[in-house]
N, CA, C and O atoms as CSV, one atom per row, in Angstrom:
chain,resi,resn,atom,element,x,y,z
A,1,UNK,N,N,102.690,84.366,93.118
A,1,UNK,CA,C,102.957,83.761,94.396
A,1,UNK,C,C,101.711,83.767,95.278
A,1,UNK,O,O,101.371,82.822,95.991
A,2,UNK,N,N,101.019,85.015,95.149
A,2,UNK,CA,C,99.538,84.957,95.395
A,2,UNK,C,C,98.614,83.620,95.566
A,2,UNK,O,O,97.530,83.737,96.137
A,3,UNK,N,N,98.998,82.478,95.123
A,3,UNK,CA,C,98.028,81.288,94.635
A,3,UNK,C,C,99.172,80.622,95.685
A,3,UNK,O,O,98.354,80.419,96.581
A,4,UNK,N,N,100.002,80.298,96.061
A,4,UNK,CA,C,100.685,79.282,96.996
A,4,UNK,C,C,100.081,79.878,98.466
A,4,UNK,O,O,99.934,81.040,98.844
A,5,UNK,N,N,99.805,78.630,99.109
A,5,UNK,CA,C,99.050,79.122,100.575
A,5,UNK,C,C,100.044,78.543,101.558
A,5,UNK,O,O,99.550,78.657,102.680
A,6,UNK,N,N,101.144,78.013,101.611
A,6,UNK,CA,C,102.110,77.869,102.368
A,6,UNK,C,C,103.608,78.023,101.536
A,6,UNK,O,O,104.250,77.128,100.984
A,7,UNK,N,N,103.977,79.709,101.666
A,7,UNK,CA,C,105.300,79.981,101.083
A,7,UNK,C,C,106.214,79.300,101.837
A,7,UNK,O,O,107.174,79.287,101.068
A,8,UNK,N,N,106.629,78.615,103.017
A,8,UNK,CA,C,107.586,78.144,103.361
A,8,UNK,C,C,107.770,76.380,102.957
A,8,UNK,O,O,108.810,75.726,103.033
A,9,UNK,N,N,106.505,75.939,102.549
A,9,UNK,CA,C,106.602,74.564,102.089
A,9,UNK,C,C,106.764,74.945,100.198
A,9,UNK,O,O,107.145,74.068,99.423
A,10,UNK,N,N,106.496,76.001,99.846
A,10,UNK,CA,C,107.338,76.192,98.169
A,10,UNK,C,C,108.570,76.450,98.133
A,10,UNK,O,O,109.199,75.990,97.180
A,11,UNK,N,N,109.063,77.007,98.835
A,11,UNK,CA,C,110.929,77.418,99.151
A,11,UNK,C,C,111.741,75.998,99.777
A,11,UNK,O,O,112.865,75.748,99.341
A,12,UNK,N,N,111.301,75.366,100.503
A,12,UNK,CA,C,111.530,74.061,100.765
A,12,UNK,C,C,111.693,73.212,99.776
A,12,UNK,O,O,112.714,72.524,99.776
A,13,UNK,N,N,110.510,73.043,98.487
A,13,UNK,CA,C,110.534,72.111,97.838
A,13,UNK,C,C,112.012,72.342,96.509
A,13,UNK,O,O,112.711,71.670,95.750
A,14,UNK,N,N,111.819,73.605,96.900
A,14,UNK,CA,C,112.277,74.155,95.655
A,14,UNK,C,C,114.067,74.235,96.121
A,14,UNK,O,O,114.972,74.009,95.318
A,15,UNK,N,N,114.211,74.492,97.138
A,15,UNK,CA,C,115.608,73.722,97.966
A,15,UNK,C,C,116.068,72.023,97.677
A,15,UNK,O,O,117.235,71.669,97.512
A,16,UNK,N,N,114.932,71.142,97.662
A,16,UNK,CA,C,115.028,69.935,97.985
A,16,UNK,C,C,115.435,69.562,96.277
A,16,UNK,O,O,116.222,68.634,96.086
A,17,UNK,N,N,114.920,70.252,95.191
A,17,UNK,CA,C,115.266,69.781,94.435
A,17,UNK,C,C,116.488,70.944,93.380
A,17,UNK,O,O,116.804,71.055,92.195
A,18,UNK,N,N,116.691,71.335,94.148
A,18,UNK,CA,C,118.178,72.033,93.732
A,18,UNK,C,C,119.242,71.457,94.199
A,18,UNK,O,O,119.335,71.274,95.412
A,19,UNK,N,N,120.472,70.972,93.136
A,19,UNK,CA,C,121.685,70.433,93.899
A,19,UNK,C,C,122.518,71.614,94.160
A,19,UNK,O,O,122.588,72.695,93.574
A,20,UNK,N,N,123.254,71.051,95.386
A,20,UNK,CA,C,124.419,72.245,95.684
A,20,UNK,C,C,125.384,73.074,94.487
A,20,UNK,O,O,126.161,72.617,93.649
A,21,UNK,N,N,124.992,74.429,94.785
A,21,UNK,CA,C,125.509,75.464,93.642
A,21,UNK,C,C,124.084,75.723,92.847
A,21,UNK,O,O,124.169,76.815,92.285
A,22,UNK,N,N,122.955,75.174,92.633
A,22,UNK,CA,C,122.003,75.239,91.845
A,22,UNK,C,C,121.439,76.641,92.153
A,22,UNK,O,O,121.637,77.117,93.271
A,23,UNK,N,N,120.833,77.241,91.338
A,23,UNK,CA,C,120.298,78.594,90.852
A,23,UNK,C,C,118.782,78.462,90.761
A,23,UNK,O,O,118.204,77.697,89.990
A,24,UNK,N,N,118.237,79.234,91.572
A,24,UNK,CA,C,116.740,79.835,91.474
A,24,UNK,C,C,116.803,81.088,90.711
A,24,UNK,O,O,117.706,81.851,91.054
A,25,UNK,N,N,115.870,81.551,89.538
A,25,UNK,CA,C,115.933,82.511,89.393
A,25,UNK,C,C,114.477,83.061,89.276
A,25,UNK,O,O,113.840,82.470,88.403
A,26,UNK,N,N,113.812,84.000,89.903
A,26,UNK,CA,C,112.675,84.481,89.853
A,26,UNK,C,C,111.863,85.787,89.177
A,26,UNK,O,O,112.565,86.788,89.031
A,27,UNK,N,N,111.103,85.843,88.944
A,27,UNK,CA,C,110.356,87.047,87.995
A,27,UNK,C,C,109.483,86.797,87.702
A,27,UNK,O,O,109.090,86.122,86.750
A,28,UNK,N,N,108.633,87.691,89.074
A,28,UNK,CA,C,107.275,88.203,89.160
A,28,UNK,C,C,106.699,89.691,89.415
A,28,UNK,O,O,107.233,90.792,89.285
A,29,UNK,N,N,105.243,89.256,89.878
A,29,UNK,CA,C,104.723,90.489,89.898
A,29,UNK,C,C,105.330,91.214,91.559
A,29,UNK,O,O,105.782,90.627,92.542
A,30,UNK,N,N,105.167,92.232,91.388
A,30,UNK,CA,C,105.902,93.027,92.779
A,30,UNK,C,C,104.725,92.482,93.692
A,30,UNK,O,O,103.577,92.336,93.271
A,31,UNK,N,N,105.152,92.184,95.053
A,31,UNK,CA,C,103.893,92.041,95.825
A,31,UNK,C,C,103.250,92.548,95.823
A,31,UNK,O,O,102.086,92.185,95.658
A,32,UNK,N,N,103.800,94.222,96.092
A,32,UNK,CA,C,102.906,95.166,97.210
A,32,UNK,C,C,102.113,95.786,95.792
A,32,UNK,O,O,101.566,96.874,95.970
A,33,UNK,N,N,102.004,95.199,94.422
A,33,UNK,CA,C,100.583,95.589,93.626
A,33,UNK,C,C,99.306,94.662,94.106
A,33,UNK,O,O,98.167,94.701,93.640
A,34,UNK,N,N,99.732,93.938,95.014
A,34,UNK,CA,C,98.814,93.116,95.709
A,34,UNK,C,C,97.830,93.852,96.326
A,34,UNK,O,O,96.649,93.509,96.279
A,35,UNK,N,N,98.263,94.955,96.973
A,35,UNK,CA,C,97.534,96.268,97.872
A,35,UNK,C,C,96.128,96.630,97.339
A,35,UNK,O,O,95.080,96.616,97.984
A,36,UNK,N,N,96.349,97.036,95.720
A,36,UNK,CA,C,95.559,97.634,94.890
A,36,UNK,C,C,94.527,97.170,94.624
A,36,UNK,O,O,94.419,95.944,94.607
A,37,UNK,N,N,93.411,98.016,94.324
A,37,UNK,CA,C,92.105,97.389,93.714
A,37,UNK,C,C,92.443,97.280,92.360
A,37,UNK,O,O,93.012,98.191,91.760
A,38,UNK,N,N,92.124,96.208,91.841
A,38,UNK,CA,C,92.384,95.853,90.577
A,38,UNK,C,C,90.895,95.461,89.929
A,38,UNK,O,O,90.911,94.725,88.943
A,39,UNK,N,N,89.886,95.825,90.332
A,39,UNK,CA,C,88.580,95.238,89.470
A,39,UNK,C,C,88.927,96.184,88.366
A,39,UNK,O,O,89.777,97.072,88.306
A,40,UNK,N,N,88.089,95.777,87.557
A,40,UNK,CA,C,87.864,96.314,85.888
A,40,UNK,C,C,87.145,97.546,86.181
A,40,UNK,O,O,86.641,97.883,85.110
A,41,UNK,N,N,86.816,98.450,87.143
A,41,UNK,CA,C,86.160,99.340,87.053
A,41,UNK,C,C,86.832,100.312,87.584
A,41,UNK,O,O,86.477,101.486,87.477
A,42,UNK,N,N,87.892,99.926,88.225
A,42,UNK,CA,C,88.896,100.978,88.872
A,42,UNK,C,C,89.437,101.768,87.993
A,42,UNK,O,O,89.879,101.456,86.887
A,43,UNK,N,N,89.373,103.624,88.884
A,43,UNK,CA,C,89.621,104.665,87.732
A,43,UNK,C,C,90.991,105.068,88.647
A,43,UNK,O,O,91.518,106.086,88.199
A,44,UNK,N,N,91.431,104.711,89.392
A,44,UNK,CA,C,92.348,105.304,90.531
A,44,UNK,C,C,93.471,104.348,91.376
A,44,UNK,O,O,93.213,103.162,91.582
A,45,UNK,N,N,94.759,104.972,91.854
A,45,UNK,CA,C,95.557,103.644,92.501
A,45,UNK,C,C,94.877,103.789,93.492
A,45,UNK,O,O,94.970,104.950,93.890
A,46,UNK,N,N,94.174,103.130,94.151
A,46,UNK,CA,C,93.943,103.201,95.711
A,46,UNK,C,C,94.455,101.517,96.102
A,46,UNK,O,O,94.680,100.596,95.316
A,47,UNK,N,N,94.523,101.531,97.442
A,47,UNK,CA,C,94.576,100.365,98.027
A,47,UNK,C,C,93.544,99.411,98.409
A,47,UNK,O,O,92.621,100.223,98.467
A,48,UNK,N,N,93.019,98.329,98.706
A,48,UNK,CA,C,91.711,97.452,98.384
A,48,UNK,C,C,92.236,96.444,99.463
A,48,UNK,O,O,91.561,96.383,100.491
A,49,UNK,N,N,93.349,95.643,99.374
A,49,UNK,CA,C,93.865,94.156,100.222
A,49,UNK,C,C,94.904,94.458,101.191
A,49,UNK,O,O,95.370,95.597,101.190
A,50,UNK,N,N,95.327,93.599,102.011
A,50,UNK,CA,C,96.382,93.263,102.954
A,50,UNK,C,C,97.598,93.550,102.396
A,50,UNK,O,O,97.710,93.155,101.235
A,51,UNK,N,N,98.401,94.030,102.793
A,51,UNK,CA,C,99.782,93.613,102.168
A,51,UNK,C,C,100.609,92.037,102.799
A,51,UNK,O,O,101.051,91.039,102.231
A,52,UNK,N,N,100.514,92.476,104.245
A,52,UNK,CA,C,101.010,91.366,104.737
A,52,UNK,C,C,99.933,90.162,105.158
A,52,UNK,O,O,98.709,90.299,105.150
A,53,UNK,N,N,100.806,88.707,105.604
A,53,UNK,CA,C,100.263,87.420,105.653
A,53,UNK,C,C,98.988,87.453,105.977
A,53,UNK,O,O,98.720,87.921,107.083
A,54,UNK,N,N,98.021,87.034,105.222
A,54,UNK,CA,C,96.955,86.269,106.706
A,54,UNK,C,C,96.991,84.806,106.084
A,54,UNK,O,O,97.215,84.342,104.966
A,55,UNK,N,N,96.623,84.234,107.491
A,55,UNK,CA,C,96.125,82.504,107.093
A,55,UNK,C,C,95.567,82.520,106.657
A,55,UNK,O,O,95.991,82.063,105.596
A,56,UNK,N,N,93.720,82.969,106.457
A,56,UNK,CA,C,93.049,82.753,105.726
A,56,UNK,C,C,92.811,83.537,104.038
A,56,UNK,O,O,92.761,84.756,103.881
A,57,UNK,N,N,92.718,82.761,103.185
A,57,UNK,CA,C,92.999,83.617,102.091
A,57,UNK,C,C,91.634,84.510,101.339
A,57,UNK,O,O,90.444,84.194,101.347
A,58,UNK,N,N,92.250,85.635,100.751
A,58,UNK,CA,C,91.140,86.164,100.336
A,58,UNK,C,C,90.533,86.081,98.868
A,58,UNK,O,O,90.999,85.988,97.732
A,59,UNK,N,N,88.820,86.188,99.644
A,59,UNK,CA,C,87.981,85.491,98.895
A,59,UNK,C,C,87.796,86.441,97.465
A,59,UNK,O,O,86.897,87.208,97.812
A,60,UNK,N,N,88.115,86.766,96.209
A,60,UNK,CA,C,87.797,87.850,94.969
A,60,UNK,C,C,86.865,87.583,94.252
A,60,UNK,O,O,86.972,86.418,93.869
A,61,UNK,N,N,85.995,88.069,93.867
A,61,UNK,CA,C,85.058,87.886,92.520
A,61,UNK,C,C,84.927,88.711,91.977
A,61,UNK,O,O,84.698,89.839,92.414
A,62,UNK,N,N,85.084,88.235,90.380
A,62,UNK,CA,C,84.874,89.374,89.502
A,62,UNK,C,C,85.580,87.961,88.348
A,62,UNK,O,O,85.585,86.731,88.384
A,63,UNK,N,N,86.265,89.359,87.127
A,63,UNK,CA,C,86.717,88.635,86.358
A,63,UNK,C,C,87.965,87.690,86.212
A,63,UNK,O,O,88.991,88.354,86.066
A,64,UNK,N,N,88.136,86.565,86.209
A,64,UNK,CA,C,89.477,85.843,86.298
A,64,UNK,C,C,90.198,86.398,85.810
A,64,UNK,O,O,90.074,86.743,84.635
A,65,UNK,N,N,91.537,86.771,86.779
A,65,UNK,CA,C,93.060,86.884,86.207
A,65,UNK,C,C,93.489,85.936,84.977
A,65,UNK,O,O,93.144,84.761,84.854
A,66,UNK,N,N,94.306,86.664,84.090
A,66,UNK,CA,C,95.221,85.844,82.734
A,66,UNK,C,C,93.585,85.243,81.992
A,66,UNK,O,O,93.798,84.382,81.138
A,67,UNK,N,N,92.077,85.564,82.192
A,67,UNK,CA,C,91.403,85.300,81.189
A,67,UNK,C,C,91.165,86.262,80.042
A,67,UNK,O,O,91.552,87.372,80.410
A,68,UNK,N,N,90.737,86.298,78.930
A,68,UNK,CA,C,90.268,86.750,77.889
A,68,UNK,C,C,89.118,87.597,78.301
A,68,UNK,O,O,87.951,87.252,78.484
A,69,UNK,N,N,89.820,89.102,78.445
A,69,UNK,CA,C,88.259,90.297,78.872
A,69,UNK,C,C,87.437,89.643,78.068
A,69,UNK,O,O,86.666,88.859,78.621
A,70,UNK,N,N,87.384,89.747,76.906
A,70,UNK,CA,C,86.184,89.512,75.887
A,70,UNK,C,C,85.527,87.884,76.323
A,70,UNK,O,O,84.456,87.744,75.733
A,71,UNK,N,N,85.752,87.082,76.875
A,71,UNK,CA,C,85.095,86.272,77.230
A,71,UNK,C,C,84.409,86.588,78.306
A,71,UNK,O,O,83.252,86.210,78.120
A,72,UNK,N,N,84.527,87.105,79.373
A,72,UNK,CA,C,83.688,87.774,80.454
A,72,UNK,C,C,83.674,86.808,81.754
A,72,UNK,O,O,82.846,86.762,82.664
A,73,UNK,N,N,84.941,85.996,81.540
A,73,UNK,CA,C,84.753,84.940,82.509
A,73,UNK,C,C,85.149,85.416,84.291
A,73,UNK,O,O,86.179,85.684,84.909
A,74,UNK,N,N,83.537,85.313,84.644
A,74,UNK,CA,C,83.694,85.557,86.357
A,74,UNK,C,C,83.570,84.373,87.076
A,74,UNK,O,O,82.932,83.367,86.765
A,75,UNK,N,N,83.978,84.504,87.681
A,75,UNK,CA,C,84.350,84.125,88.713
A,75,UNK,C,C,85.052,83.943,90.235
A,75,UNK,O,O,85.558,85.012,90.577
A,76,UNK,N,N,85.251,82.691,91.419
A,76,UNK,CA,C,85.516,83.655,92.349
A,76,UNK,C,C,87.305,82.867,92.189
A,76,UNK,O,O,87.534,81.835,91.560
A,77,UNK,N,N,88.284,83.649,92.894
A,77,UNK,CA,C,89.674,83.495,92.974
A,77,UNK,C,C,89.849,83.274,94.111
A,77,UNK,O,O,88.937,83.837,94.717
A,78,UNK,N,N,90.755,82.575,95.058
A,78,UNK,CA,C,91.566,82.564,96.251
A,78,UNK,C,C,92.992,83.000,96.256
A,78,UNK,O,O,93.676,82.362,95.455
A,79,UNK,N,N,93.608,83.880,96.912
A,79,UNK,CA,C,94.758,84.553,97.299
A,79,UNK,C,C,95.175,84.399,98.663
A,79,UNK,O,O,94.594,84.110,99.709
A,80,UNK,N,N,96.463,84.704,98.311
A,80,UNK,CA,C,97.307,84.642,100.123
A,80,UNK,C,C,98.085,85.860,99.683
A,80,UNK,O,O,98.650,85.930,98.591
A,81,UNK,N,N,98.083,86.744,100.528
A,81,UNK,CA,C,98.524,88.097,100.811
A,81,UNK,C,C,100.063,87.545,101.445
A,81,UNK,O,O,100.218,86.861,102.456
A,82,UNK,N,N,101.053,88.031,100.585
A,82,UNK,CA,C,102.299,87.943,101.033
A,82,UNK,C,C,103.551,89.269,101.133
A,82,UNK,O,O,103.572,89.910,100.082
A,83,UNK,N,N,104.312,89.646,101.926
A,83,UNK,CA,C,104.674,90.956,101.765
A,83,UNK,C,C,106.600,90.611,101.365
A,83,UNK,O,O,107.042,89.540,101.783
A,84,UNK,N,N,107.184,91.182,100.897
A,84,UNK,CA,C,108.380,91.074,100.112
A,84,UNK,C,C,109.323,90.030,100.938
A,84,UNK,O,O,109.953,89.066,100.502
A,85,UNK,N,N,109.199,90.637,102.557
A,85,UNK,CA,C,109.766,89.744,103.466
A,85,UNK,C,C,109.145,88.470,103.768
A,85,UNK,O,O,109.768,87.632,104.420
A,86,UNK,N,N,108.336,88.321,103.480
A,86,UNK,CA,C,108.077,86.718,103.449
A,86,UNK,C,C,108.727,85.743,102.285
A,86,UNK,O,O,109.111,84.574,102.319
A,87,UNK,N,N,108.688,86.639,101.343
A,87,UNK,CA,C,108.992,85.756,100.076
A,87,UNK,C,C,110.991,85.232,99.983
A,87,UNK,O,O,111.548,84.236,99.523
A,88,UNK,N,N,111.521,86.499,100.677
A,88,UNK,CA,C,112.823,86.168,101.172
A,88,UNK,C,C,113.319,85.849,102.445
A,88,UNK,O,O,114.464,86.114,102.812
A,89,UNK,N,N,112.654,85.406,102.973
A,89,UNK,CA,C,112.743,84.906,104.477
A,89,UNK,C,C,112.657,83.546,104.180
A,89,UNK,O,O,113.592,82.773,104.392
A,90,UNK,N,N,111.627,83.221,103.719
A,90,UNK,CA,C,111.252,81.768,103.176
A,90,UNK,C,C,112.167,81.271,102.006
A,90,UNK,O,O,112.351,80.055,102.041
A,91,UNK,N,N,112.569,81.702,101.338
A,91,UNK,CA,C,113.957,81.573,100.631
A,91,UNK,C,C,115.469,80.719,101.550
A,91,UNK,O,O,115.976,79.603,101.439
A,92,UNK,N,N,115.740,81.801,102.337
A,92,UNK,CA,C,116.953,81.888,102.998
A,92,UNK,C,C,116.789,81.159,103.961
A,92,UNK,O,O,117.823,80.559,104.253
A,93,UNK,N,N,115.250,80.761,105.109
A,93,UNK,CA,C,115.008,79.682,105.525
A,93,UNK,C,C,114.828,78.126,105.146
A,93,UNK,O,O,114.496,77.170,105.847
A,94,UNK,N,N,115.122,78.207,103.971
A,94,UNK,CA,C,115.136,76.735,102.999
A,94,UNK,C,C,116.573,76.655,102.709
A,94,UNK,O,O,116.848,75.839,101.829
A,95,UNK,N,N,117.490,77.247,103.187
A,95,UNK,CA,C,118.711,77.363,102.898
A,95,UNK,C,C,119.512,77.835,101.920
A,95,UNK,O,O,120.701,77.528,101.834
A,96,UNK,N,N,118.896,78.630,101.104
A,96,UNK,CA,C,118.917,79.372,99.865
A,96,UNK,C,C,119.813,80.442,100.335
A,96,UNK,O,O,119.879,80.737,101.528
A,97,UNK,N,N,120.508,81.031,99.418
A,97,UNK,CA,C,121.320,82.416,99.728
A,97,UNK,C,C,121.116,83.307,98.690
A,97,UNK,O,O,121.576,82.959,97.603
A,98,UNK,N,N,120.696,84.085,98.734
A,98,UNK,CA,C,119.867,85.206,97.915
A,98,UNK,C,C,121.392,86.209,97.295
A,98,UNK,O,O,122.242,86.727,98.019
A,99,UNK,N,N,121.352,86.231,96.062
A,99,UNK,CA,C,122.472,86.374,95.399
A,99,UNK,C,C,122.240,88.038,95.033
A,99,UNK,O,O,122.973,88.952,95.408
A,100,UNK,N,N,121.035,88.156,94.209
A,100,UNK,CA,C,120.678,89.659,93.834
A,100,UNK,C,C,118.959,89.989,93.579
A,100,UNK,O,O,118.315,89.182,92.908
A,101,UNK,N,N,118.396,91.009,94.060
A,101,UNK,CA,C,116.954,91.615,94.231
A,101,UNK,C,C,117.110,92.694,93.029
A,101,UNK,O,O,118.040,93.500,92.990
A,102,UNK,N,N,116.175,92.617,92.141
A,102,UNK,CA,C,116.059,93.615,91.560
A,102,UNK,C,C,114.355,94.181,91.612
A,102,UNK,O,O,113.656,93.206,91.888
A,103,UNK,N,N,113.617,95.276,91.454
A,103,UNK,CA,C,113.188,95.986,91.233
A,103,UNK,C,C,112.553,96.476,89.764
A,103,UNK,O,O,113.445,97.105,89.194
A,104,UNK,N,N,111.516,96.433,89.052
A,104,UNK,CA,C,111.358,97.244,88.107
A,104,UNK,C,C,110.376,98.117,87.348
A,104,UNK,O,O,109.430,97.408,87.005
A,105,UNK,N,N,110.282,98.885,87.104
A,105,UNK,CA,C,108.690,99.655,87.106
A,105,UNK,C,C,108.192,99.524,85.309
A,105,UNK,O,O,107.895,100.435,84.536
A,106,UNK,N,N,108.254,97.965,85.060
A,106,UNK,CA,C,107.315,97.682,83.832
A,106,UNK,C,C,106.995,95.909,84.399
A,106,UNK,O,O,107.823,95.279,85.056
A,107,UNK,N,N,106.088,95.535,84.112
A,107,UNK,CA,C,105.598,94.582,83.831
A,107,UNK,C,C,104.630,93.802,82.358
A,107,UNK,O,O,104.100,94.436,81.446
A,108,UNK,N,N,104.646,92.262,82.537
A,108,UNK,CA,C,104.381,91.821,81.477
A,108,UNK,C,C,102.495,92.335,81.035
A,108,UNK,O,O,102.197,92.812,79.940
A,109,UNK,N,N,101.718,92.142,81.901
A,109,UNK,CA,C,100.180,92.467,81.613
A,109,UNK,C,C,100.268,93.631,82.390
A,109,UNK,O,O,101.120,94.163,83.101
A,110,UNK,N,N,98.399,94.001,81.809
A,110,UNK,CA,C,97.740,95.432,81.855
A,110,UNK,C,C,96.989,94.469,83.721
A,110,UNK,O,O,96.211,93.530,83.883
A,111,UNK,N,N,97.552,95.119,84.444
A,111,UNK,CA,C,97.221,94.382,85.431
A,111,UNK,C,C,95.871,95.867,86.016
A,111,UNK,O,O,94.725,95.665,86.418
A,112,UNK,N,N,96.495,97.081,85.868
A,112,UNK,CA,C,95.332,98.190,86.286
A,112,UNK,C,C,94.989,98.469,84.578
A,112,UNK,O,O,95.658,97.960,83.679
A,113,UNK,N,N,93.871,99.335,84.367
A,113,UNK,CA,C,92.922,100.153,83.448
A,113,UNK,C,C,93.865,100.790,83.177
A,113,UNK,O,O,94.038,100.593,81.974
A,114,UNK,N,N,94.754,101.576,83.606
A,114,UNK,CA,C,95.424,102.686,83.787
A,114,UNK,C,C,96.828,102.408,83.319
A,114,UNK,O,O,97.486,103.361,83.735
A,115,UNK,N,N,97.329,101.888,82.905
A,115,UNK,CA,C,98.278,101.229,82.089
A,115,UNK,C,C,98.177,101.174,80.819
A,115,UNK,O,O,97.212,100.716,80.206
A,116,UNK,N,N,99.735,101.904,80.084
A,116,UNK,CA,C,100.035,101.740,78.694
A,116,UNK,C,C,101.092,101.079,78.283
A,116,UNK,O,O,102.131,101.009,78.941
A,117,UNK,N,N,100.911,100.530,77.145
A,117,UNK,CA,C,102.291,99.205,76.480
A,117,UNK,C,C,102.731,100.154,75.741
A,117,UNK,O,O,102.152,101.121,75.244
A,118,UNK,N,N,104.183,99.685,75.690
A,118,UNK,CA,C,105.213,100.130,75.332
A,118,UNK,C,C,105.596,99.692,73.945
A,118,UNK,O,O,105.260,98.542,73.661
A,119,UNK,N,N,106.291,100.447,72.943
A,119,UNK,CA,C,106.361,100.185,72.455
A,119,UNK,C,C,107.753,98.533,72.362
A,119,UNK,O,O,107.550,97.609,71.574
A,120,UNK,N,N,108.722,98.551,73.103
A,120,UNK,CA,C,109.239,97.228,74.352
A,120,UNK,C,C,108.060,96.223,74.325
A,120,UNK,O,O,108.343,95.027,74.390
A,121,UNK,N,N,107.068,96.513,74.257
A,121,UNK,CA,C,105.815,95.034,74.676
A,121,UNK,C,C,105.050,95.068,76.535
A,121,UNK,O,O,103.986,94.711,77.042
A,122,UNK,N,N,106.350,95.719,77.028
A,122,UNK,CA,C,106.292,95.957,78.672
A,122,UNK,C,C,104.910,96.664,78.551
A,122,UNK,O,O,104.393,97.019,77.492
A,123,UNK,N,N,104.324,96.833,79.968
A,123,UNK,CA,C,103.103,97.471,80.094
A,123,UNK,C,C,104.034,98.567,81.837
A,123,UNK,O,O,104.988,98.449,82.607
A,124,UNK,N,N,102.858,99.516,81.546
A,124,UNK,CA,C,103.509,100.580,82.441
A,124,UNK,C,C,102.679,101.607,82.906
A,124,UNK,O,O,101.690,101.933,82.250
A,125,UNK,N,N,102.998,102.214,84.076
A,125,UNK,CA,C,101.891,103.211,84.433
A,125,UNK,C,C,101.425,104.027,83.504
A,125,UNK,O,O,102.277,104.250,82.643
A,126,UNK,N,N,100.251,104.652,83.302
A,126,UNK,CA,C,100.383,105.578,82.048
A,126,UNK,C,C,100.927,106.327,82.903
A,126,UNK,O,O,102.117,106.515,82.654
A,127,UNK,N,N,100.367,107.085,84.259
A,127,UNK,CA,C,100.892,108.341,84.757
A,127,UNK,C,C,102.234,107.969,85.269
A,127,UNK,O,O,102.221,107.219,86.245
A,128,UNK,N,N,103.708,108.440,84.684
A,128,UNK,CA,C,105.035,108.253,84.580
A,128,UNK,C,C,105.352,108.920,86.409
A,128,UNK,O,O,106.025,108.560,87.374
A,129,UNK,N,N,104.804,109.574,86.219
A,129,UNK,CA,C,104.839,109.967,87.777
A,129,UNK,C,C,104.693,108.950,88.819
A,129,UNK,O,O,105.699,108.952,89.528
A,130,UNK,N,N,103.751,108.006,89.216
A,130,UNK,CA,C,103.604,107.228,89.626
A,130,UNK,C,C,104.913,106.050,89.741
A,130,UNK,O,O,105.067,105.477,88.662
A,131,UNK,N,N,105.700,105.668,90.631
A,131,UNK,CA,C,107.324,105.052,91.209
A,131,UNK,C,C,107.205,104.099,91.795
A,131,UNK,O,O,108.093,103.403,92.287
A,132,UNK,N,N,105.542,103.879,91.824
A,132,UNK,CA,C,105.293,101.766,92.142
A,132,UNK,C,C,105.801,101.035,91.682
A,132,UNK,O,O,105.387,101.066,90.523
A,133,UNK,N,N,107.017,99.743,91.828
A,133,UNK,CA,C,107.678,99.068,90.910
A,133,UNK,C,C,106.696,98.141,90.526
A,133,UNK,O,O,105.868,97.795,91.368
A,134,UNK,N,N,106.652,97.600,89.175
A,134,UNK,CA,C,105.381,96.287,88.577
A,134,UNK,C,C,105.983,95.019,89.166
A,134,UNK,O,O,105.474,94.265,89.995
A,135,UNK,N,N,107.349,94.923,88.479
A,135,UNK,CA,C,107.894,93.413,88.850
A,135,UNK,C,C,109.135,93.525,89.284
A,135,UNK,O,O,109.812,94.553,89.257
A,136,UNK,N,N,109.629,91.887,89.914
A,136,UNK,CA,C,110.834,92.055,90.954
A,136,UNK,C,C,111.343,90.741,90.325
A,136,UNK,O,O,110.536,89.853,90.048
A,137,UNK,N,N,112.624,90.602,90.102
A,137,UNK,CA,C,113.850,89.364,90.028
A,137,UNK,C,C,114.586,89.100,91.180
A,137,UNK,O,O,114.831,90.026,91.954
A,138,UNK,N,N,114.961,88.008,91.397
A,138,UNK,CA,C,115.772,87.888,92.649
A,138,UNK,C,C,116.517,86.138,91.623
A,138,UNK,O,O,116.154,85.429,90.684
A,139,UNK,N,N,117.377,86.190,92.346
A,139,UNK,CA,C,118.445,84.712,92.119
A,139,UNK,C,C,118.696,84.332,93.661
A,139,UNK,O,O,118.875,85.208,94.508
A,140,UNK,N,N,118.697,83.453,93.853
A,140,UNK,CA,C,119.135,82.901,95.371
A,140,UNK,C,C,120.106,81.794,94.777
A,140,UNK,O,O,120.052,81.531,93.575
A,141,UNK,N,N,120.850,81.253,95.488
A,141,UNK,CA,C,121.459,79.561,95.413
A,141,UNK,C,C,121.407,78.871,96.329
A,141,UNK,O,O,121.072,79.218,97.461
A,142,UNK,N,N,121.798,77.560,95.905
A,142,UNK,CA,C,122.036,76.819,97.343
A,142,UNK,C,C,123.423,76.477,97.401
A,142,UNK,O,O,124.166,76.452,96.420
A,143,UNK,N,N,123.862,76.125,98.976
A,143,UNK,CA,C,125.256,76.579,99.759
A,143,UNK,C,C,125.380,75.002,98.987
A,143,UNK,O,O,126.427,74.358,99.062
């Protein structure tokens, strides 16, 4: 969701082409891993970005997200910092009715260093201690 720079004109569209009773169903990354430094050199969770909105988006360089480490492809990225309540506000302001939120502490990629796959395929904190959720589902409908 990171890459959309106006969440209330994606919840809109995504209203406009749902007929009444129609089903959104979503599954992504949790926002608030948005927080984190995620360069390739990070040994630690610390925090690095915004959680919540800004207009202007932020500028990243380093290695492209979803590329091939072994290719080494850098470059720079643009982001929009969004915080959980935006993403369901903008929902329910498109006229959507948010059916069920879920929560879950595995996700699909090694998004930190510090992450081990499962034998599931899921990827996960190594340190089990750690209660950051990775990814979130939600279903909304329209009335």
């Amino acid at each position: 969701m990171c890459w959309l720079s106006d969440l209330d004109r994606w919840a809109r569209i995504i209203a406009h082409f749902l007929k009444p009773g129609g089903v959104l169903y979503l599954l992504d990354e949790h926002p608030f891993l948005n927080v984190f430094d995620d360069r390739a050199d990070v040994t630690d969770l610390h925090t690095h970005y915004p959680y919540f909105h800004t207009e202007q988006p932020l500028r990243i360089e380093g290695l492209l997200p979803h590329s091939d480490p072994a290719a080494n492809q850098r470059g720079v990225e643009y982001a929009w910092s969004y915080s959980f309540s935006d993403i369901l506000n903008a929902l329910i302001a498109a006229g959507l009715r948010l059916d069920y939120l879920h929560e879950f502490n595995y996700g699909s990629n090694r998004r930190f260093p510090f992450m081990t796959q499962g034998k599931d395929g899921w990827w996960r904190w190594s340190d089990a201690s750690n209660d950051i959720p990775l990814t979130f589902s939600l279903q909304a409908t329209k009335g």
